[in-house]
Structures are given as C-alpha cells and as structure tokens.
NUFITOR-471759 format. One record per residue (C-alpha): residue in three letters; x, y, z. Coordinates in Angstrom, 3 decimals. Each point is the difference from the previous one (the first is absolute). Layout:
residu = Ala, xx = X, yy = Y, zz = Z
...
***
This chain:
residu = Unk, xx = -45.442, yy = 16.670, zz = 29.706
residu = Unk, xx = -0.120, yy = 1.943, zz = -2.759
residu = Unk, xx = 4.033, yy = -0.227, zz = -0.537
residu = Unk, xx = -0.596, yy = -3.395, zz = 0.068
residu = Unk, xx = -2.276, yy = -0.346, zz = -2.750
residu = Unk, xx = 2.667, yy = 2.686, zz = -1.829
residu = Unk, xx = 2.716, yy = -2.505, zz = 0.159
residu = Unk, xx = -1.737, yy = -3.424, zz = -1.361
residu = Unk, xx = 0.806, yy = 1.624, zz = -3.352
residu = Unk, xx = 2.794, yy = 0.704, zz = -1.911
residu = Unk, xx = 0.288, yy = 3.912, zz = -0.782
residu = Unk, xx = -0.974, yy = -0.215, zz = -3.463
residu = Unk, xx = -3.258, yy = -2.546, zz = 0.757
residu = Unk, xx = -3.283, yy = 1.705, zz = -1.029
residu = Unk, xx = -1.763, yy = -2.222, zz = 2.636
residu = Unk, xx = 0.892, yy = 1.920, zz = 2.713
residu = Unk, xx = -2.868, yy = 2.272, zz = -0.995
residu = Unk, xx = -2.515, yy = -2.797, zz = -0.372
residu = Unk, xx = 1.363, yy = -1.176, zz = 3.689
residu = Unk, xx = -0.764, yy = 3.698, zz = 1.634
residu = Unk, xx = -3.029, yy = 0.051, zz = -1.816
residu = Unk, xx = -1.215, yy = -2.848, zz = 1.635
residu = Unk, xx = 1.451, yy = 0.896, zz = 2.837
residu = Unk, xx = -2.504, yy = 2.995, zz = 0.115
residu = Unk, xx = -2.966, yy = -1.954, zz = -0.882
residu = Unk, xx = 0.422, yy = -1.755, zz = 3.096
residu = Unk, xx = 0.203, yy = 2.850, zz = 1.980
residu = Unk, xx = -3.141, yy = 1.528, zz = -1.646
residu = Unk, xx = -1.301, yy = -3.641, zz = 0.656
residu = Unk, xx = 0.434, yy = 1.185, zz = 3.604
residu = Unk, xx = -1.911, yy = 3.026, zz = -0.137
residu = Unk, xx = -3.045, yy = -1.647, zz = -1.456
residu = Unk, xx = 0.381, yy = -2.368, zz = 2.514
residu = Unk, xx = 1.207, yy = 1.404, zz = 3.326
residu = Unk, xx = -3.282, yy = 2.411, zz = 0.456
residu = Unk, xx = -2.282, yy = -2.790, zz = -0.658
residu = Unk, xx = 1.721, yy = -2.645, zz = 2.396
residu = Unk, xx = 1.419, yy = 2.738, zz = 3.207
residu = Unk, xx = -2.310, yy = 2.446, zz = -1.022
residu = Unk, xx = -3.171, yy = -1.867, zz = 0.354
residu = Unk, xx = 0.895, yy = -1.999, zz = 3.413
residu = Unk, xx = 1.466, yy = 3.106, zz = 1.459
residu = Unk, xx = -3.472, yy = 1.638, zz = -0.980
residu = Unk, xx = -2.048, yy = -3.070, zz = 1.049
residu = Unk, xx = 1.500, yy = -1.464, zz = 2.904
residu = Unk, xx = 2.579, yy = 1.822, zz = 1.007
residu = Unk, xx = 3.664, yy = 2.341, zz = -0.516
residu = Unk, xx = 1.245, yy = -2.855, zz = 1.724
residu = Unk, xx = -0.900, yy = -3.077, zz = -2.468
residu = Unk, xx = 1.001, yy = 2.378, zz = -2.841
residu = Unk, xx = 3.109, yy = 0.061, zz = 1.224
residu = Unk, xx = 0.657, yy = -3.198, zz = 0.565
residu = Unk, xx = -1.037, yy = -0.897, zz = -3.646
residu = Unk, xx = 2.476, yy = 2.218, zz = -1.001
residu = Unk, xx = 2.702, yy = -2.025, zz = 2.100
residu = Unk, xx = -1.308, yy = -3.082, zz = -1.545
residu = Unk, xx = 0.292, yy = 1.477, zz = -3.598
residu = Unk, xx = 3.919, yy = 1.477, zz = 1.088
residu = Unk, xx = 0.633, yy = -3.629, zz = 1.369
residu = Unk, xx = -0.929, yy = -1.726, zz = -3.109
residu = Unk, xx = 1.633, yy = 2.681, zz = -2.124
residu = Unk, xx = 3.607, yy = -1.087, zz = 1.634
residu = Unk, xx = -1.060, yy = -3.871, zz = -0.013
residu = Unk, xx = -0.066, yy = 0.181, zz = -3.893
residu = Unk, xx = 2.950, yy = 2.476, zz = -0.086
residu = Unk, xx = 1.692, yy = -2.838, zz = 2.047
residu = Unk, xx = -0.874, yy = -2.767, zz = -2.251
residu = Unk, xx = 1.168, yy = 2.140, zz = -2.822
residu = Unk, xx = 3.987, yy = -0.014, zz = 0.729
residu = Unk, xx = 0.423, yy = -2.669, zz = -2.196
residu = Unk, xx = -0.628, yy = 2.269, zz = -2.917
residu = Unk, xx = 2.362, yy = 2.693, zz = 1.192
residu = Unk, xx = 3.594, yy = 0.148, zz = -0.069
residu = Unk, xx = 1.462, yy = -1.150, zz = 3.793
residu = Unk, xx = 2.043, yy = 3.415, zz = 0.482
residu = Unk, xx = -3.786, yy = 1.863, zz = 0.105
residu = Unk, xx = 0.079, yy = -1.850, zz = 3.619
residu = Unk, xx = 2.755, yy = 1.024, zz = 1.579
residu = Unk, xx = 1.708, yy = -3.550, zz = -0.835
residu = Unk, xx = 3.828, yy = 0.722, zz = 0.584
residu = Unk, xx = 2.185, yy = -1.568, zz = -3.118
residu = Unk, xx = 3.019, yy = -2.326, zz = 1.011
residu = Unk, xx = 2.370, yy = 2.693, zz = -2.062
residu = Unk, xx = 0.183, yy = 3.451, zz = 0.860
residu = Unk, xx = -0.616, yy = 2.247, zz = -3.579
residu = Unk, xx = 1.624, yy = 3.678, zz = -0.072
residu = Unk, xx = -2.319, yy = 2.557, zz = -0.560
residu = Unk, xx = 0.145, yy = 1.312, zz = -3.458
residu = Unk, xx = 0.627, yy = 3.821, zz = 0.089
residu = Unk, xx = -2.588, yy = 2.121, zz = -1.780
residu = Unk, xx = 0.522, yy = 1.037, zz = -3.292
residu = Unk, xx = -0.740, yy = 3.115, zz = -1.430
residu = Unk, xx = -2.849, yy = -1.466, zz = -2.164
residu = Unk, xx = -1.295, yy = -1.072, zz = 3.591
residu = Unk, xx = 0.248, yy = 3.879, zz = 1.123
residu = Unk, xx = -2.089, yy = 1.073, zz = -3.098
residu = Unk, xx = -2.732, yy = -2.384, zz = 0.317
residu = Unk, xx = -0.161, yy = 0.839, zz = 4.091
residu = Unk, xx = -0.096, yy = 4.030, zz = -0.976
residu = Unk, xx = -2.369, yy = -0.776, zz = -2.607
residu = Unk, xx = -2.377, yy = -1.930, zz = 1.943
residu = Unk, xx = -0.008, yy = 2.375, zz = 2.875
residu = Unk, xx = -0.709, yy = 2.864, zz = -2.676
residu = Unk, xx = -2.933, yy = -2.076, zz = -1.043
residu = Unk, xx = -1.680, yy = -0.349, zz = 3.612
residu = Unk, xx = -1.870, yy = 4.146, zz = -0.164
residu = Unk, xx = -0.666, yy = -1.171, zz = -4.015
residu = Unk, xx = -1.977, yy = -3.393, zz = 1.782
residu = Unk, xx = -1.418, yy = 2.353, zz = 2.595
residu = Unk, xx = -1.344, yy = 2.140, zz = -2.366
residu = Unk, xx = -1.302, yy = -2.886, zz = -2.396
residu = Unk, xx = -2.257, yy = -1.737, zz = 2.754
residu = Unk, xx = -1.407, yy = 3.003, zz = 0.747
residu = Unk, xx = -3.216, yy = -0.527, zz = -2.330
residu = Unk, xx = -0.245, yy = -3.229, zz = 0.971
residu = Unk, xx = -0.346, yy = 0.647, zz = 3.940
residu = Unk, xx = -2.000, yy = 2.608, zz = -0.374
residu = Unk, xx = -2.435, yy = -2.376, zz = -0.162
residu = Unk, xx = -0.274, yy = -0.437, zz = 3.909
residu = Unk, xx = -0.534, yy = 3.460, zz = 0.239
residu = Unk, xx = -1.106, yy = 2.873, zz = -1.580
residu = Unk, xx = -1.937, yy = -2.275, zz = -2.479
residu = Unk, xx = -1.986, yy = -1.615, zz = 2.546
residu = Unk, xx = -0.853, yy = 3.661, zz = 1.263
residu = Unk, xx = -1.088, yy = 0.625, zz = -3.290
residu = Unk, xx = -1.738, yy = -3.209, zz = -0.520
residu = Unk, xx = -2.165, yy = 0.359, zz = 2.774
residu = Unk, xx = -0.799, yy = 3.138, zz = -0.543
residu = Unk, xx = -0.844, yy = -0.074, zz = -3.815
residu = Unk, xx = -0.063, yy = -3.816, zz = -1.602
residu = Unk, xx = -3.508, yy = -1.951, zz = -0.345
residu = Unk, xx = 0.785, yy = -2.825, zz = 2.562
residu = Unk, xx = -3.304, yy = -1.020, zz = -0.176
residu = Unk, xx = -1.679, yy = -3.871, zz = -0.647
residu = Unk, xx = -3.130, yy = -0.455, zz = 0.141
residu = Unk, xx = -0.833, yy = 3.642, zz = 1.796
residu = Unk, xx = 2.493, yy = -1.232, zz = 2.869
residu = Unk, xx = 3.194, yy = 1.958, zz = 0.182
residu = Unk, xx = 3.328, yy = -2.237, zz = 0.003
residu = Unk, xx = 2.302, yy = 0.412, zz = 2.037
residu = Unk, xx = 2.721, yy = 2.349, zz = -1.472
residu = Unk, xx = 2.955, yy = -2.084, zz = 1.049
residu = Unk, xx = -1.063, yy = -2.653, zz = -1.767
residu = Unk, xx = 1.857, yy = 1.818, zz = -2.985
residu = Unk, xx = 2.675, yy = -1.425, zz = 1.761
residu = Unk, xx = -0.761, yy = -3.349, zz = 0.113
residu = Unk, xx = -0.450, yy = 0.811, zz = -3.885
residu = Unk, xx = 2.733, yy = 1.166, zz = -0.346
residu = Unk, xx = 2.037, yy = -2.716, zz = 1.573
residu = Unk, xx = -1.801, yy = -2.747, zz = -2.193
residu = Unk, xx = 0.945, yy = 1.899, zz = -3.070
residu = Unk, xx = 3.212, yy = 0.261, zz = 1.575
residu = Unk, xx = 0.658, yy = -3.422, zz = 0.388
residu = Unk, xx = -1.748, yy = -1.099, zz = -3.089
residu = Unk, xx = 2.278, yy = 2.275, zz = -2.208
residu = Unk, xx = 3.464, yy = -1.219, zz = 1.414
residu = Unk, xx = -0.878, yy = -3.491, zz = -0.916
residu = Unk, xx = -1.284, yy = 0.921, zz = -3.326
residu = Unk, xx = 3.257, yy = 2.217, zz = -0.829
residu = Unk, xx = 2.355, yy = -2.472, zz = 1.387
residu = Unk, xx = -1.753, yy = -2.922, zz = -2.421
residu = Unk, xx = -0.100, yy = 2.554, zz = -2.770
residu = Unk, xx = 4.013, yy = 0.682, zz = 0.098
residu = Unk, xx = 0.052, yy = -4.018, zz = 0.459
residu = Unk, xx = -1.601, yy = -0.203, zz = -3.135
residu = Unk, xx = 1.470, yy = 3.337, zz = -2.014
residu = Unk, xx = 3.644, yy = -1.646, zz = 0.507
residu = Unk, xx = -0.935, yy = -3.073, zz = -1.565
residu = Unk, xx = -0.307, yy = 1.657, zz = -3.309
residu = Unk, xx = 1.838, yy = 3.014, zz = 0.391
residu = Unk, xx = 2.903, yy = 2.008, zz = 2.199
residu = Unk, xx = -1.275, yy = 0.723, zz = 3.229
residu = Unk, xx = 0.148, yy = 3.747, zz = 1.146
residu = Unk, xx = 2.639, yy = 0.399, zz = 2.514
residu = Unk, xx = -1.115, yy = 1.778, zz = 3.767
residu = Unk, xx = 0.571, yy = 3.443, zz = -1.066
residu = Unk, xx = -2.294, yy = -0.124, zz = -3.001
residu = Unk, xx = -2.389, yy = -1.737, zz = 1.521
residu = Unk, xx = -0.316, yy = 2.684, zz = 2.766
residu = Unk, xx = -0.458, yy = 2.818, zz = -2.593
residu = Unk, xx = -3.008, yy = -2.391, zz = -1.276
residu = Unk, xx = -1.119, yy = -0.042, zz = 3.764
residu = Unk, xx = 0.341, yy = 3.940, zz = -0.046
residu = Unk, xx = -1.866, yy = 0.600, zz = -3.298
residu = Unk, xx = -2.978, yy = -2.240, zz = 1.656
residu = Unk, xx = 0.301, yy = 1.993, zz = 3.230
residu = Unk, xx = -0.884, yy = 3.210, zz = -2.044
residu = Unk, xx = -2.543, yy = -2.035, zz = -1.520
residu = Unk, xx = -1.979, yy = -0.202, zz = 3.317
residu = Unk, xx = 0.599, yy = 3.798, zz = 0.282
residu = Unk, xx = -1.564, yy = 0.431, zz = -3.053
residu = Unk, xx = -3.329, yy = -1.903, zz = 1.186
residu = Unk, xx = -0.232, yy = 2.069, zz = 3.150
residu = Unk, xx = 0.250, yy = 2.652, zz = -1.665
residu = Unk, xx = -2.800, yy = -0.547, zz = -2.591
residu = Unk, xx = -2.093, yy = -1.235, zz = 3.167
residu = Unk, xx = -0.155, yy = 3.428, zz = 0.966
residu = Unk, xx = 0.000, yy = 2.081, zz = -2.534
residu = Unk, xx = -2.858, yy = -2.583, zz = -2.104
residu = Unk, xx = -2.233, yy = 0.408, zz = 2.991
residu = Unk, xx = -2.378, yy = 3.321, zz = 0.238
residu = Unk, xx = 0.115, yy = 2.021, zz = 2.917
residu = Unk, xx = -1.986, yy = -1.187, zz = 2.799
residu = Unk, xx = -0.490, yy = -3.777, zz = -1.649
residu = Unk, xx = 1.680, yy = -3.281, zz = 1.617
residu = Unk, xx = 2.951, yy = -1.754, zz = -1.684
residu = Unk, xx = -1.252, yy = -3.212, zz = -1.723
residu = Unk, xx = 2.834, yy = -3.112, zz = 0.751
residu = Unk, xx = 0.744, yy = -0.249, zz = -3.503
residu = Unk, xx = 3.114, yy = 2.581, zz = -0.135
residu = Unk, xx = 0.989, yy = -1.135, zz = 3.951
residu = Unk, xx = 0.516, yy = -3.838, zz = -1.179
residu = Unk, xx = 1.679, yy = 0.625, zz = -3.663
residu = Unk, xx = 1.925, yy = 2.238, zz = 2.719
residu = Unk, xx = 0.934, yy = -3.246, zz = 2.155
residu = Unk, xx = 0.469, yy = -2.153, zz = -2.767
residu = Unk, xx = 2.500, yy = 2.448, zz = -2.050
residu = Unk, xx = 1.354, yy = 0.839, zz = 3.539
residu = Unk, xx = 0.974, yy = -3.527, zz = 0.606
residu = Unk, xx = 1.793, yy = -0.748, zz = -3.131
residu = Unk, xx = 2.099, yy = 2.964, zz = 0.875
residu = Unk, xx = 0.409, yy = -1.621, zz = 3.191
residu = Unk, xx = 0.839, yy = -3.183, zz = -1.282
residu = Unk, xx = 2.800, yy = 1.496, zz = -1.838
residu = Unk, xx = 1.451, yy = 1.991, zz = 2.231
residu = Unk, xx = 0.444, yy = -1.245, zz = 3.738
residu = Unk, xx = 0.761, yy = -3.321, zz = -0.315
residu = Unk, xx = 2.277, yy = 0.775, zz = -3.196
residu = Unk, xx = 2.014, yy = 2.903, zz = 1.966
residu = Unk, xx = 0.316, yy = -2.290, zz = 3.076
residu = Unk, xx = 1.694, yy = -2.701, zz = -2.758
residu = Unk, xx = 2.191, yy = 2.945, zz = -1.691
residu = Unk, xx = 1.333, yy = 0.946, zz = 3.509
residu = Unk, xx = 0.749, yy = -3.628, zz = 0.769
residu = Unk, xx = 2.223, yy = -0.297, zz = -3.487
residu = Unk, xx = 1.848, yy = 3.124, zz = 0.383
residu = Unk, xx = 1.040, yy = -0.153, zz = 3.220
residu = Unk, xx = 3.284, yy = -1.119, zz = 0.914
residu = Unk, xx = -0.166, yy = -3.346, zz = 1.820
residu = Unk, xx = 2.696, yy = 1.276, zz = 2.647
residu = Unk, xx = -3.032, yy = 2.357, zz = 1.510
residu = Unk, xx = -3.218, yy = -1.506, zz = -1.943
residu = Unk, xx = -2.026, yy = -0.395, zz = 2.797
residu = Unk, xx = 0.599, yy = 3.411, zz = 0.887
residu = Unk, xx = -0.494, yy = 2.074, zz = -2.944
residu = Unk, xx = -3.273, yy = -2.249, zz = -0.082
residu = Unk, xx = -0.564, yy = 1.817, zz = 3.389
residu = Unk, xx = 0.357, yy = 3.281, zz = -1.613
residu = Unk, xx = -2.676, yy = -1.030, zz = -2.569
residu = Unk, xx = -2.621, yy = 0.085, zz = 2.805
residu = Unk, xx = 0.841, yy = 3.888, zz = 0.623
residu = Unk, xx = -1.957, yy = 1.044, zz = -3.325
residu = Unk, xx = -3.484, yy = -1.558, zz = 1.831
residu = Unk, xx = 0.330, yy = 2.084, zz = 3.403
residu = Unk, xx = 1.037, yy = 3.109, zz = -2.631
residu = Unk, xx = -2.721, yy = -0.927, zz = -2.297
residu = Unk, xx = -2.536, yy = -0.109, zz = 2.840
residu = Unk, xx = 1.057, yy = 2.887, zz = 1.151
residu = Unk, xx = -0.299, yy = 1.483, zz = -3.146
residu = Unk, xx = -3.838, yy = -1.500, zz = -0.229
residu = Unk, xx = -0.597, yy = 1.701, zz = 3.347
residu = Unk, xx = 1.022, yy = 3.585, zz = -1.043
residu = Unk, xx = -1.296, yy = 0.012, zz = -3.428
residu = Unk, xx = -3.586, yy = -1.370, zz = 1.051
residu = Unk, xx = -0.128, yy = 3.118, zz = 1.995
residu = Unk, xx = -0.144, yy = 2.086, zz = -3.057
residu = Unk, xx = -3.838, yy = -1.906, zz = -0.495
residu = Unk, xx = -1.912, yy = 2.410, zz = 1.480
residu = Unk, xx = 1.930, yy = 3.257, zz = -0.779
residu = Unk, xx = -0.474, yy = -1.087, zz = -4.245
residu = Unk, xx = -2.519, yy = -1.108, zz = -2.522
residu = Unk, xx = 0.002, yy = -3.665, zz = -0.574
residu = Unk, xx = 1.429, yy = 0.009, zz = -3.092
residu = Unk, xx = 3.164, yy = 1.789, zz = 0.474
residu = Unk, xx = 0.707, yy = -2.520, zz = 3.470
residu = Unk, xx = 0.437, yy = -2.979, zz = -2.457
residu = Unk, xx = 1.397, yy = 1.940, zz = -2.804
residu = Unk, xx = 2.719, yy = 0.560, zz = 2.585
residu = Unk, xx = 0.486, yy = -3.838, zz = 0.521
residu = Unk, xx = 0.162, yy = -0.336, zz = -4.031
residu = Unk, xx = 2.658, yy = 2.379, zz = 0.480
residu = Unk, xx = 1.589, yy = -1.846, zz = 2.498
residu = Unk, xx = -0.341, yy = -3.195, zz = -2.144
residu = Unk, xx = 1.626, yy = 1.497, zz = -2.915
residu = Unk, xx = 2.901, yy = 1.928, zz = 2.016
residu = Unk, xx = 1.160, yy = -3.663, zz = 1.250
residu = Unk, xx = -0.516, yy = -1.897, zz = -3.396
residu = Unk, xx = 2.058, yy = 2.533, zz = -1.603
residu = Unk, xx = 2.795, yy = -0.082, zz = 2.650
residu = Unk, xx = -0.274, yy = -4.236, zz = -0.255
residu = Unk, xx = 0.445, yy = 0.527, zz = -4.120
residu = Unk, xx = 3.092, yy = 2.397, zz = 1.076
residu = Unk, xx = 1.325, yy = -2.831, zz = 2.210
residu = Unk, xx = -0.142, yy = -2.374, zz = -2.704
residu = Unk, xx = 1.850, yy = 2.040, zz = -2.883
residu = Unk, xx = 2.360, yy = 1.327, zz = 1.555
residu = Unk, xx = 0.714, yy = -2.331, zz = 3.591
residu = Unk, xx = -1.220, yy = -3.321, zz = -1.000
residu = Unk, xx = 2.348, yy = -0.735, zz = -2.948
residu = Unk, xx = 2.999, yy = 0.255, zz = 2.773
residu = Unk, xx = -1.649, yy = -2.225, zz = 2.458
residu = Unk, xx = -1.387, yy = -2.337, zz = -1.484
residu = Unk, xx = 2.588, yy = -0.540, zz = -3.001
residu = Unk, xx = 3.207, yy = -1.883, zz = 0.279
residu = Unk, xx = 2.179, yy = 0.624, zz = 2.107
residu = Unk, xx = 2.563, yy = 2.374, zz = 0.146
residu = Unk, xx = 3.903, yy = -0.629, zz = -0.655
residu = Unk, xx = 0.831, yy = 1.444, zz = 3.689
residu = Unk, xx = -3.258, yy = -2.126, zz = 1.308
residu = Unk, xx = 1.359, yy = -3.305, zz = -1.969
residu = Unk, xx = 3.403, yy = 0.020, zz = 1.674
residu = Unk, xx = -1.408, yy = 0.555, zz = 3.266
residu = Unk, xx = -2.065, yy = -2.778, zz = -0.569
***
C-alpha cells in the first residue's frame, strides 16, 4: 500500500509527503482507536467479541480500499494491459539511489530510536518517578500512551496543513530537509527528558510539565521524520523494484526496536540523565548523517538526469 501511495505522484511532487503524512495519521487514528473498541469488549465481554470487532474493522478497511480503485492507476491491480511493455533496464542512477537507500535503513534505525523508547524504558521510568496523580488517585501510567498517540496524531495533521500553507508563499523544503527538521525536534524531546531529571531533586516526583513539552516536541520530530522518509524512499526508488526497496524500508523498525530493546537495558545500570543524553546522541548522530546524505548524495539523485541515464531512457 504504501508503494501505491508512492506512485500517485510524479517524482518531483512535494505531495507525496503530505500523502504519507496522512497516511500515518490514520494509522495513529488506529491506535487511539483500536484499544478503546477491541480492547474494551475483549475486557468486558469477552477475547472473543474483541476479536471479532477487529474482523469487522479489517473488513471495512478493504471495503473502502475497494471502493477506492477508481483513484488509483489500474496496473496497482494486477489489470493485464492489451500490449506487452519491455522492461526498462536499470540505470546506474537507479543503482545509486538503491545503494543509497539501503545505506540509509541502520541511519533510520538509529533515528527512531528516541522515539520508541517511549514504550519502554520511559514508561519504567515514568512509573517509577513521574507525579501521575489527579485528584490523589494515581493514573494509570500507560495512559502516557494514549497521550502520546493524541499528540501524535494531532501533530501530523498540523505539520501536513502547515507545509500546505508554507508552499503557498514560499518554496517548500524538499524530504531530506525536512527530515533534518524532524531530527533537530527529535533532540528537542531529548533535551526535555533530560531537564526532567536533572530539574527534579533527589527523592522528589517529576511534575508533567517537562514529560508533555517532551511529547509535544517529540511529535513534531515525528511528524517530520517517518512519514517524510517513507515519501523519500518512495521517490528514489527505481520503479522496476519500488515495491521492494519500500520493503527494505520496514527493516530500519525491527533494527530500531531492537535497538530500543538493548539500549533501555542500560536504565538501570546509569543515572537518568546520561540514558537520554545517549538518545540526544543518537538524535544528533542520524541528523548529521541525513545533512551528509543531502550534500553530498541528494544533488545526484534527485537532480537531472544523467547523460548515460537520458539515453537509456
């Protein structure tokens, strides 16, 4: 699906991003959703009737993708054209942008890593140390994540309508810069973590003050970055294996998670402070390798194309 959102564009159409982006608000949509619907019948009434709601959600999913072939090009459905086409070679431009996209999968990895940590060392350390309290009743700490998730969502919308706006009085950033905006914002959320601990004496709870600028920052990073790098991917890669290299994209969330799982295990063997100055170093590690990308890689992909490229073509 997500090659198929890709390919509505043209390779130079900004849109693309504004398409993934609300492409991920829809999944995040999802995740606000899904608990509240399967969660609470599978709690309530039973794992079976949760379930089953989500087979009714999956079944109207495809009866609106369904209704929605109109708006895509036929070939996205297997529809077999009257002539048979030759398959274009690939070029060497198309070789460069596949290397440089798989080179860019540990740099991904490494970027979401701040982000995800949010499922798990930082609801250890939530629980353990923030002020979840209303009204002297604790909350329940995974309700960050429901927080988290409405920020989420509330953020791509707002970035994708701000870029909406930006380009109707001046030049739109392309995916690459726009990313290294994302990564500056993801360092951002670092920062508040940070401050949370080291503002808060020894012994005292963590007010929410430095935890929601956190999700808020956080999510502006967010809003830059996954949606945007999804849409960069899409350009890039040569239509003779698109769908594939889009494949490959999806590696840098099982290394990234894996890298979320290792790293949070460094929680309890360091002080607070130094765990999320880590992830600001992680943050700024990837931005810089993203501003690499774009000096010296980006100018070659996503210029003209090249005289051996042009008589191929």
């Amino acid at each position: 699906m997500a090659s198929q959102v890709g390919s509505l564009y043209k390779p130079d159409d900004l849109r693309r991003a504004d398409a993934f982006q609300i492409f991920y608000l829809a999944i995040n949509a999802g995740v606000i959703a899904s608990p509240l619907i399967v969660g609470t019948l599978g709690e309530t009434m039973g794992w079976h009737w949760g379930f089953g709601a989500a087979g009714v959600g999956m079944l109207i999913g495809l009866a609106i993708y369904l209704w929605g072939q109109k708006y895509l090009p036929r070939e996205h459905f297997g529809v077999a054209k009257t002539t048979a086409e030759p398959k274009e070679p690939m070029s060497r431009k198309d070789w460069l942008a596949t290397a440089a996209l798989i080179l860019l999968i540990p740099v991904l990895a490494v970027a979401i890593v701040p982000n995800n940590q949010i499922f798990n060392a930082y609801l250890v350390w939530a629980d353990k140390d923030f002020a979840l309290y209303w009204g002297g009743e604790k909350l329940p700490t995974t309700w960050l994540i429901t927080l988290d998730a409405v920020v989420s969502v509330s953020f791509l919308a707002i970035v994708a309508g701000f870029y909406r706006w930006w380009k109707t009085r001046w030049t739109e950033p392309d995916e690459l810069t726009k990313i290294i905006i994302g990564s500056v914002f993801s360092i951002g959320g670092m920062v508040c973590l940070y401050m949370a601990a080291a503002t808060t004496p020894p012994g005292e709870k963590i007010g929410l003050a430095w935890p929601v600028m956190f999700h808020i920052v956080n999510s502006i990073g967010l809003a830059h970055m996954l949606p945007v790098s999804l849409a960069l991917f899409a350009r890039l890669a040569p239509k003779q294996i698109n769908a594939t290299v889009i494949g490959l994209y999806y590696l840098s969330f099982f290394a990234g998670n894996s890298l979320v799982g290792w790293v949070g295990g460094w929680f309890e063997t360091m002080p607070v402070t130094q765990f999320w100055l880590i992830h600001m170093a992680l943050a700024t590690g990837a931005g810089v390798v993203f501003m690499l990308f774009k000096l010296l890689l980006a100018p070659r992909l996503m210029g003209k194309a090249e005289p051996e490229d042009a008589a191929l073509a």
